[in-house]
MARLUMTI-644620 format. One record per residue (C-alpha): residue in one letter; x, y, z. Coordinates in steps of 0.25 Angstrom, whole numbers. Example, Ala and Ser with C-alpha at 12.3 -4.5 7.8 and 13.67 -1.06 7.14 Angstrom:
MARLUMTI-644620
ATOM	A	49	-18	31
ATOM	S	55	-4	29
***
This chain:
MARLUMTI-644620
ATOM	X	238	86	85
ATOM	X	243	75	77
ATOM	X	239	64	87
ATOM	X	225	71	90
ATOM	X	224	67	73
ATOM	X	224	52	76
ATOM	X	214	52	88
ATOM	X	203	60	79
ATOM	X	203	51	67
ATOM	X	203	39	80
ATOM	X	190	48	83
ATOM	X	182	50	72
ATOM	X	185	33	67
ATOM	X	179	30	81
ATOM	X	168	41	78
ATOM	X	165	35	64
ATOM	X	164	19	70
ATOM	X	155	24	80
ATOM	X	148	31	72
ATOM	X	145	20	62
ATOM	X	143	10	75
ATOM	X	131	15	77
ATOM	X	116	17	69
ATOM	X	103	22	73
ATOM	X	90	13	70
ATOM	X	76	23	68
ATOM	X	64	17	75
ATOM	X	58	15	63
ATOM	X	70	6	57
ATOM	X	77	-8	59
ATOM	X	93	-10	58
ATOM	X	100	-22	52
ATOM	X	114	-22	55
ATOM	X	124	-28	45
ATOM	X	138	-35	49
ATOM	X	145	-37	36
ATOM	X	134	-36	29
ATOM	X	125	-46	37
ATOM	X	112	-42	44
ATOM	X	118	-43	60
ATOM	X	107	-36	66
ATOM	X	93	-31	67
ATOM	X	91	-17	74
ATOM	X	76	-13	77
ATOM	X	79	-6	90
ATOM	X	79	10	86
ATOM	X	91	17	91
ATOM	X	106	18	90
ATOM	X	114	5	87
ATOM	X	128	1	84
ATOM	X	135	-8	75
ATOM	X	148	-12	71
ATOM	X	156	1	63
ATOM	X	161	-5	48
ATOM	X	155	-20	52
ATOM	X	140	-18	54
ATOM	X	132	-9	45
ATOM	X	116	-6	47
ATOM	X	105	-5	40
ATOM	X	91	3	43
ATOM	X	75	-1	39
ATOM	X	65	6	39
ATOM	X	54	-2	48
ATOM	X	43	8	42
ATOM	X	30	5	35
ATOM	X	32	9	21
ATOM	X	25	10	9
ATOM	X	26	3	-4
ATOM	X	19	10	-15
ATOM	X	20	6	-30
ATOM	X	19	18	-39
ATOM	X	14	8	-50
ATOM	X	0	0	-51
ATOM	X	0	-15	-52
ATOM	X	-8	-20	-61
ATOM	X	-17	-33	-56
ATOM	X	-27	-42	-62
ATOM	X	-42	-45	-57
ATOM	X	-52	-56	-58
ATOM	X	-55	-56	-73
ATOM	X	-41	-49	-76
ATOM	X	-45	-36	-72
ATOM	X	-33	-26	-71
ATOM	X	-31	-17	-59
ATOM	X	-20	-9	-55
ATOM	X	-18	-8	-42
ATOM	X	-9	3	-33
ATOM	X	-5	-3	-19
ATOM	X	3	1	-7
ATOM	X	11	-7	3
ATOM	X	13	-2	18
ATOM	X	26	-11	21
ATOM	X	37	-13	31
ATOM	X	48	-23	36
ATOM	X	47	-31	45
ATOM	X	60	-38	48
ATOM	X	73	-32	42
ATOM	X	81	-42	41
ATOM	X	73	-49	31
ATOM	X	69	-37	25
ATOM	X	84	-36	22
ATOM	X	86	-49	18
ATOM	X	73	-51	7
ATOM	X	77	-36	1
ATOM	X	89	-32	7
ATOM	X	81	-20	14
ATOM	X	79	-14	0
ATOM	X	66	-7	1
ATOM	X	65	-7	-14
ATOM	X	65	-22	-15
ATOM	X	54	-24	-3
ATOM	X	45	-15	-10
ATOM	X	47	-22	-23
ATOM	X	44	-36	-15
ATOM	X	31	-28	-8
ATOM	X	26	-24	-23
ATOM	X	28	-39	-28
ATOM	X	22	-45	-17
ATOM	X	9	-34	-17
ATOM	X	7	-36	-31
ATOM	X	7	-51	-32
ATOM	X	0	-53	-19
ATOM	X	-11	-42	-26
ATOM	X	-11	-48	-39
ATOM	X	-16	-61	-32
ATOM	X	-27	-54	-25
ATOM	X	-33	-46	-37
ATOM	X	-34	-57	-46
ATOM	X	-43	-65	-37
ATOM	X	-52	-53	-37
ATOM	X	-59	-43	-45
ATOM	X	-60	-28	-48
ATOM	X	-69	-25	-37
ATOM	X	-63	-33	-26
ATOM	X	-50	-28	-29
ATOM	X	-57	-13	-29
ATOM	X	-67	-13	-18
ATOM	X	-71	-28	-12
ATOM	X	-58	-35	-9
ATOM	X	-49	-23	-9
ATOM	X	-46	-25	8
ATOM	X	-44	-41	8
ATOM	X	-37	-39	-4
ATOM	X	-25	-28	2
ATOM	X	-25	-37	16
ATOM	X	-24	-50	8
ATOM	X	-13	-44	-1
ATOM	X	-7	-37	12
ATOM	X	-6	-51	18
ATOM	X	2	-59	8
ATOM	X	12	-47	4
ATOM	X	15	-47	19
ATOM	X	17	-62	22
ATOM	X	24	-62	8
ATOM	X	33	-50	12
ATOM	X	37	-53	27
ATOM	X	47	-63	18
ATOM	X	56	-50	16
ATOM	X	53	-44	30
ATOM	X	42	-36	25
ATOM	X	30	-33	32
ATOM	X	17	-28	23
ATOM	X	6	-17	31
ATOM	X	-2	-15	19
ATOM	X	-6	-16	6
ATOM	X	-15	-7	1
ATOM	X	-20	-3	-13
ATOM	X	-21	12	-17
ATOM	X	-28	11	-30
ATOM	X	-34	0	-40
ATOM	X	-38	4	-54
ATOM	X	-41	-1	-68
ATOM	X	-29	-1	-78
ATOM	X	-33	10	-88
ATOM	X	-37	3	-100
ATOM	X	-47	-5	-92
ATOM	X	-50	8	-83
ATOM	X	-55	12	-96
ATOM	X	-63	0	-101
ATOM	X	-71	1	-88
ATOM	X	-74	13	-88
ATOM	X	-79	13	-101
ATOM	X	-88	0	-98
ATOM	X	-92	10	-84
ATOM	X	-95	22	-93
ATOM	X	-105	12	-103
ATOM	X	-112	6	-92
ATOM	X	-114	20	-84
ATOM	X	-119	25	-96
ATOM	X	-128	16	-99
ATOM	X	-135	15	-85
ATOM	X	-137	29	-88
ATOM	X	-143	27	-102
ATOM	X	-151	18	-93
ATOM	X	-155	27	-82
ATOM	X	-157	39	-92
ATOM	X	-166	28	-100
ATOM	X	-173	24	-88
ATOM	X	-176	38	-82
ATOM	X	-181	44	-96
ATOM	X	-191	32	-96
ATOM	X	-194	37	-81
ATOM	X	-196	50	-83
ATOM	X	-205	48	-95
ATOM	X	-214	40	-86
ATOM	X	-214	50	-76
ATOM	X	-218	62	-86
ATOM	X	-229	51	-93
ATOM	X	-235	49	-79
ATOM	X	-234	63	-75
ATOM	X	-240	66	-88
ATOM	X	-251	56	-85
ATOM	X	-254	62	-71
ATOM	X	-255	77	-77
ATOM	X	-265	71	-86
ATOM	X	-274	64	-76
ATOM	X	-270	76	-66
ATOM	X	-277	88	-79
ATOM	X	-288	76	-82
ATOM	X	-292	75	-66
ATOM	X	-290	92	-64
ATOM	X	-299	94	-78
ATOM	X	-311	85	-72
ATOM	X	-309	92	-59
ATOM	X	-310	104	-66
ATOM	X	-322	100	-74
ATOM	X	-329	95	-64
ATOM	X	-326	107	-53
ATOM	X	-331	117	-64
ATOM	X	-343	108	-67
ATOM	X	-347	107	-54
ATOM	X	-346	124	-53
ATOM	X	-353	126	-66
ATOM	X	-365	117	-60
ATOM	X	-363	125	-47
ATOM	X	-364	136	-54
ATOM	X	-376	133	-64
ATOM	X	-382	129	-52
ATOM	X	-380	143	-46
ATOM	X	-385	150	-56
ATOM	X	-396	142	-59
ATOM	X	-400	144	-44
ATOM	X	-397	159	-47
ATOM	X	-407	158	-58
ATOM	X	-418	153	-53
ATOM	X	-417	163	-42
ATOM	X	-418	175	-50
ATOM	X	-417	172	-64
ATOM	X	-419	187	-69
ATOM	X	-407	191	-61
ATOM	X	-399	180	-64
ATOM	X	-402	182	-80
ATOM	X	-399	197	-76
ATOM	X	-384	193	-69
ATOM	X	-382	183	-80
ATOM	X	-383	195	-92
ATOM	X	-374	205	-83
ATOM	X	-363	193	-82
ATOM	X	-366	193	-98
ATOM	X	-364	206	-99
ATOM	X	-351	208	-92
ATOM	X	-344	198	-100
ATOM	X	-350	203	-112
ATOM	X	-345	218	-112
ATOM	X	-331	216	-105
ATOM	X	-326	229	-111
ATOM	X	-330	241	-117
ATOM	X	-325	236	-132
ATOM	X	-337	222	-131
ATOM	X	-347	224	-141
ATOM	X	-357	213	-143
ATOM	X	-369	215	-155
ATOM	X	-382	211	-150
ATOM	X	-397	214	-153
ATOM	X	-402	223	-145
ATOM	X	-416	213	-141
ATOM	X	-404	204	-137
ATOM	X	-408	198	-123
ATOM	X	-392	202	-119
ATOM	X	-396	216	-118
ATOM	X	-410	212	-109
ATOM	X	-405	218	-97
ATOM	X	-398	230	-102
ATOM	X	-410	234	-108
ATOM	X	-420	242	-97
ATOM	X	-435	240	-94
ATOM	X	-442	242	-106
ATOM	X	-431	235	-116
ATOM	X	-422	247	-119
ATOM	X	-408	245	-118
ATOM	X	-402	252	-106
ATOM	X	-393	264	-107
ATOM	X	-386	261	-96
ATOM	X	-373	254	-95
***
């Protein structure tokens, strides 16, 4: 038992250097090996790998496409000293390890702080070349692929490769947000004083000339009218003129029975007469009495 001691502790100090011999590199990383603390090796193969136990050491990269997002706006300067602030992305990854290492000793912190530096002076030059509405709509696309292309040839320096640069959002500062949109609301406002101006005058027009068509339209029916109720009275005096001469006794006769009907129209009409009066001459019999009968 007191020998079997010696060969375990042999054992698990082989097991512990064996262990520590070896690393695994993920498909989606690149190794450097350190010997004493100098970059021996470059390991881009995935798998397992060894090393040298207590003389080597290694460090792992993560070869990804990652995302630089600053939480806080920048603030840049247009044509005519316009203000903007400006919210961007960066979609970034390396590209060679070693100098990766070497530019920011493979701190992700640091290359991130050289990506905002680089983004926002490369951005600052291109605003102030333009205005408001390029940078908002007309330029917007040349603008990313041109600030794209200098952070990238800027940063390959560090072994950094740039995908994109993209702009999320673009805004007024508030105290000039508020400016504008006062100026905005004036302007609205009078355009619609104009409108509103220029429809009352409109709809006036309208009413006068519809008035002035009613008008004529009543005048036109009137004369119609008249003339229609003319040309029937003629019609008519001519009838009864034809009717007249036909039989002028029955005519008178017809002529005092239409008198009489409109005369007495109920039982309450009372009408004061002489009794010679010629109104009475046919409701008088033969020999000039009144007739009895009703």
């Amino acid at each position: 038992m007191r020998a079997f001691g010696p060969v375990l502790a042999v054992l698990v100090v082989i097991a512990l250097l064996a262990s520590s011999a070896m690393y695994t590199v993920d498909q989606r990383q690149n190794a450097i090996v350190f010997q004493l603390g100098e970059a021996r090796e470059i390991v881009k193969e995935p798998g397992l790998h060894f090393k040298w136990p207590l003389l080597q050491n290694v460090r792992l990269f993560d070869m990804r496409i990652l995302t630089f997002d600053d939480s806080e706006p920048l603030r840049f300067l247009t044509q005519g000293n316009r203000p903007l602030l400006v919210d961007s992305f960066v979609k970034w990854r390396i590209a060679d390890v070693l100098e990766y290492y070497k530019s920011v000793g493979g701190d992700e912190f640091r290359a991130q702080t050289r990506i905002k530096q680089t983004v926002a002076g490369s951005l600052r030059d291109e605003f102030g070349l333009r205005t408001v509405h390029d940078v908002v709509s007309g330029e917007r696309d040349h603008i990313m692929n041109s600030v794209r292309e200098k952070v990238d040839q800027d940063l390959k320096r560090i072994g950094v490769v740039i995908i994109d640069v993209r702009l999320k959002r673009v805004d007024l500062p508030q105290d000039v947000s508020e400016s504008v949109y006062r100026r905005m609301e004036a302007e609205r406002k009078r355009i619609a004083n104009e409108l509103r101006s220029t429809g009352f005058a409109e709809a006036e027009r309208i009413r006068a000339d519809a008035d002035r068509q009613r008008e004529v339209i009543l005048a036109v029916a009137y004369r119609d009218a008249q003339r229609v109720r003319g040309e029937g009275d003629a019609k008519a005096a001519n009838i009864y003129a034809q009717a007249f001469s036909q039989n002028p006794e029955f005519f008178s006769f017809y002529r005092s029975m239409e008198a009489y009907r409109s005369t007495f129209r109920g039982r309450n009409d009372l009408m004061l007469l002489e009794p010679n009066s010629d109104f009475f001459r046919y409701l008088k019999d033969a020999f000039g009495r009144q007739s009895t009968r009703k």
